[in-house]
C-alpha positions in Angstrom: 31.2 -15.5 6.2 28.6 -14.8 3.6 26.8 -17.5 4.1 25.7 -17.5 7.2 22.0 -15.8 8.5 23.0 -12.4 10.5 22.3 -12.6 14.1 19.4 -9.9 14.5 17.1 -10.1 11.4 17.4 -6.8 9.2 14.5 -4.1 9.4 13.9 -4.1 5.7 10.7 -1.8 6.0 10.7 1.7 4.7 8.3 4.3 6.0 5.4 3.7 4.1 5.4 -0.2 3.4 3.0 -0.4 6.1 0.4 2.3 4.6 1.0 0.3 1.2 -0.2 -3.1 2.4 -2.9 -1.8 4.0 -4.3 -0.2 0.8 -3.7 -3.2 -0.7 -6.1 -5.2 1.2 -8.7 -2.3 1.3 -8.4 -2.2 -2.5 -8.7 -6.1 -2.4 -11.7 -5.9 -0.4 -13.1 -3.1 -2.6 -12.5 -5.1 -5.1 -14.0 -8.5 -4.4 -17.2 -6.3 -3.5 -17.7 -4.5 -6.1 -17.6 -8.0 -8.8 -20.6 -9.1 -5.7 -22.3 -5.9 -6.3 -21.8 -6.0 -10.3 -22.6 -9.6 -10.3 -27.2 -9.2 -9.9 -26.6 -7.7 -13.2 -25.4 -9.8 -15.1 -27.5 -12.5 -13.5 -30.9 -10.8 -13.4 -31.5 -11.3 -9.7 -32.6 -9.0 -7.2 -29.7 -6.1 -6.4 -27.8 -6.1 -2.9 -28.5 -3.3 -0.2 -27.1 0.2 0.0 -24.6 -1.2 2.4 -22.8 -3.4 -0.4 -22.4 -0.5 -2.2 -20.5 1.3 0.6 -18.3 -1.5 1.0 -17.6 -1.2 -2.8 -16.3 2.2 -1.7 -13.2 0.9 -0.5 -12.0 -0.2 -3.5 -11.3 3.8 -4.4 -10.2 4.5 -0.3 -7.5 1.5 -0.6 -6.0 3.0 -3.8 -5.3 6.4 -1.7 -4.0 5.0 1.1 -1.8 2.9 -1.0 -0.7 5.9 -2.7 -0.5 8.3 0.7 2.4 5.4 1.7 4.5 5.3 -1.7 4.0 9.5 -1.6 5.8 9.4 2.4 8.1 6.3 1.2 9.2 8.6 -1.6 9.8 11.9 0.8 11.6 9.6 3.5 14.0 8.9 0.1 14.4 12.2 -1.0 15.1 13.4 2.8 17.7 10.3 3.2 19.3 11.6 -0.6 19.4 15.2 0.5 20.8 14.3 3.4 23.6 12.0 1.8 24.4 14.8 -0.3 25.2 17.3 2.2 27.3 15.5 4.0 31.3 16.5 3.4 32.9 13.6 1.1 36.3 12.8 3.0 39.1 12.1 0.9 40.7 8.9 1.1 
């Protein structure tokens, strides 16, 4: 019956989803600090320490770990495609 939930909840995740999310929320972080960092500009007040700046940093480290886990989510693909592919096709 289609409309009823499985027993055992599927494992949807594919290598790399977890590398992806976290790059997501160091980019998010990144982010939110560097508009903090930017923001004494605009306004004229005094700049932030060094140390905001750092944190600003992970703006650009978040992007490469989000793409280091779309780069293994794509080679677990190709691996699960080659893999597919060599297998004999039975005739039915």
């Amino acid at each position: 019956m289609r409309s009823e939930t499985p027993a055992a909840p599927a494992n949807d995740s594919a290598p790399g989803d977890g590398l992806v999310k976290a790059g997501v929320v160091l980019f998010a972080i990144g982010a939110v600090a560097t508009l903090v960092t930017v923001a004494p500009l605009f306004l004229g007040t005094d700049p932030f320490p060094t140390v905001a700046y750092t944190v600003s940093m992970l703006m650009g480290v978040g992007f490469a770990v989000a793409a280091a886990g779309v780069l293994r989510s794509i080679a677990a693909q190709r691996r699960q495609a080659r893999s597919g592919a060599a297998a004999p096709v039975q005739a039915r």
